[in-house]
Every structure is written in structure tokens, then in C-alpha cells.
N, C-alpha and C positions, 0 to 999 in steps of 0.2 A: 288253853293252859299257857302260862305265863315262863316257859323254862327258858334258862339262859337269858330271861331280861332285865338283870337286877342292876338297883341304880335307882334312886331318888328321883322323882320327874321335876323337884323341884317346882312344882305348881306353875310350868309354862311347856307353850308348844316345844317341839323336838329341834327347830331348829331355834329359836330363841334359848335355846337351855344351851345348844350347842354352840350358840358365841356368847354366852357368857363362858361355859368355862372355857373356852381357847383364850378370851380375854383376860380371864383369870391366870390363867398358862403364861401369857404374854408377861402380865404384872410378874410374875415369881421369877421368871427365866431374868426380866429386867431388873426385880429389885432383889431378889434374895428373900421377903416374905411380905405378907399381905394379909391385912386386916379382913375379916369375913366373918360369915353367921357358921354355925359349927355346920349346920349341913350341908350349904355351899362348899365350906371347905373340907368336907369328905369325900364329895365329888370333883373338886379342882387336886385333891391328892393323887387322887385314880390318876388322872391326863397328865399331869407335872410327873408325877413317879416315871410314865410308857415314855415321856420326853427324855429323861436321862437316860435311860434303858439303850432310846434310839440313838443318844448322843454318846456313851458307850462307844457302841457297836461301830459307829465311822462312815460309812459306807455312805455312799451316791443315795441307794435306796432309800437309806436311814433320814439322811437330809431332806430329800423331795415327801418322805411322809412327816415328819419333825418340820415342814414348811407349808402341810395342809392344815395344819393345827396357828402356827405361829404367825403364818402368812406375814414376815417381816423380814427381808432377807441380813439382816443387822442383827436381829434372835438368835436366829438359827446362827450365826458365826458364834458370838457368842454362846450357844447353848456349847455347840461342839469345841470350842474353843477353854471357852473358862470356867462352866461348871460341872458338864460330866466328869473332865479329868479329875477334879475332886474326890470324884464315887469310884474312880476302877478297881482297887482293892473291896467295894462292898460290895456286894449281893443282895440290892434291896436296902429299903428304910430308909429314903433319900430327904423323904421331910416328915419333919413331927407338926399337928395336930393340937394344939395348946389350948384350953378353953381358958377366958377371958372374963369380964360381966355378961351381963344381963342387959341388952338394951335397954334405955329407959321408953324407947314412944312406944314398942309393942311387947316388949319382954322377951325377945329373940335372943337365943345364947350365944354371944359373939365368941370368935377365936382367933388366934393369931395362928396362919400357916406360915413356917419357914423351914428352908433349906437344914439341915443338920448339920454339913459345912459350910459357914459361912464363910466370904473371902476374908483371907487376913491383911484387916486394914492398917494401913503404915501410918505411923504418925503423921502427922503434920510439924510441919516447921514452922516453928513461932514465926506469928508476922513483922517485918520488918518492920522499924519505927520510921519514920519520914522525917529526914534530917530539916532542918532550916535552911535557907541560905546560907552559904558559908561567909562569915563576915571578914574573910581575909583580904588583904589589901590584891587590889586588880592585877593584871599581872603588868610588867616592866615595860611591853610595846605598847600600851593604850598611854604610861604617861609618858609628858614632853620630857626629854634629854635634855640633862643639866650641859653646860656647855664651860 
């Protein structure tokens, strides 16, 4: 009997299913959302959701398992740094699920995973314009001294 083993196998061995989605973990922790097939991203919801959960929580523990999954020690600052704090007023619902197209080469239903709070991005400052040379006369010590 099959209890307590649910979860998509995703049509690969246990450990091939198991880095992609920590790969997939990685992408979201890194970018805030990521492009995927909708089943992929039902199963990268599962691990990205347990990550905040872990990044929440604070602790030593939480880290050293939130760095079995991300194995980057640059994430895991990050995770516990700039995105849990995000979530500690919620209880869950850390990312939505979005369905997309239809791939065109096999007809796979793509979707968009992202974060719910995403960071709030600050403007940018118009770029400066690049002045010319200033055509002003040189200064006083490169000319000769009138006499």
C-alpha cells in the first residue's frame, strides 16, 4: 500500500526528481518566481512553501536543514534574511501557482510560480547623461604670464 507517499514522481528516479526540485527551490529563493510545467510547479510549491516555514522559524536547526535543500550558503542568508521576514504575519500561502500557455513542442501546461510578496522594487534613477568636454578656456597656470 502506498500511504503517506503522495507527490508526483514526476517520470524520474527519486533522486533526479530530488535536485530538480531543490533546483527549483534555489531559482525561487534567488529570483522571486520561475517559469515551469504546472506539475513541476506543484511539487516545487511543496519545498519552496517547508523553506519559508524553515526561514520563519530562525534557528541553527532551521538553517542546517533549509541548507540540505539549497546547499548555497548565499540562499540560505538570504532566504532567512530577505524573504521569510516577508511572511511572519502569515500562516501559509507563501506562493501562488498561476497557469500560463500551453507549450507549443509537446502541449505541456506551463505556469508561472512566484512568491506572493514580492520585494518592493525601488525606482531607478534616471541615467545620467554624459556631459562633453567642457569647452571652457584652460585654466590661468598652463597660460604664459602676460608681463
Amino acid at each position: 500500500m502506498r500511504h503517506q507517499r503522495g507527490g508526483n514522481r514526476l517520470s524520474r528516479r527519486s533522486e533526479h526528481r530530488k535536485q530538480t526540485l531543490d533546483a527549483m527551490a534555489q531559482a525561487m529563493v534567488q529570483h522571486g518566481r520561475i517559469k515551469t510545467t504546472l506539475t513541476k510547479g506543484k511539487e516545487a510549491k511543496r519545498v519552496v512553501e517547508r523553506l519559508i516555514t524553515l526561514g520563519k522559524d530562525g534557528s541553527v536547526a532551521s538553517r542546517r536543514r533549509a541548507f540540505s535543500v539549497l546547499q548555497n550558503r548565499d540562499l540560505v542568508k538570504r532566504l532567512f534574511a530577505e524573504v521569510a521576514p516577508r511572511f511572519v504575519d502569515v500562516q501559509g500561502g507563501y506562493t501562488r501557482l498561476l497557469r500560463t500557455n500551453v507549450r507549443k513542442g509537446d502541449g505541456a501546461q506551463c505556469a508561472l510560480l512566484e512568491l506572493t510578496r514580492l520585494p518592493v522594487e525601488t525606482p531607478k534613477a534616471p541615467p545620467k547623461s554624459k556631459q562633453k568636454a567642457s569647452t571652457a578656456p584652460a585654466p590661468e597656470a598652463a597660460q604664459p604670464a602676460a608681463a
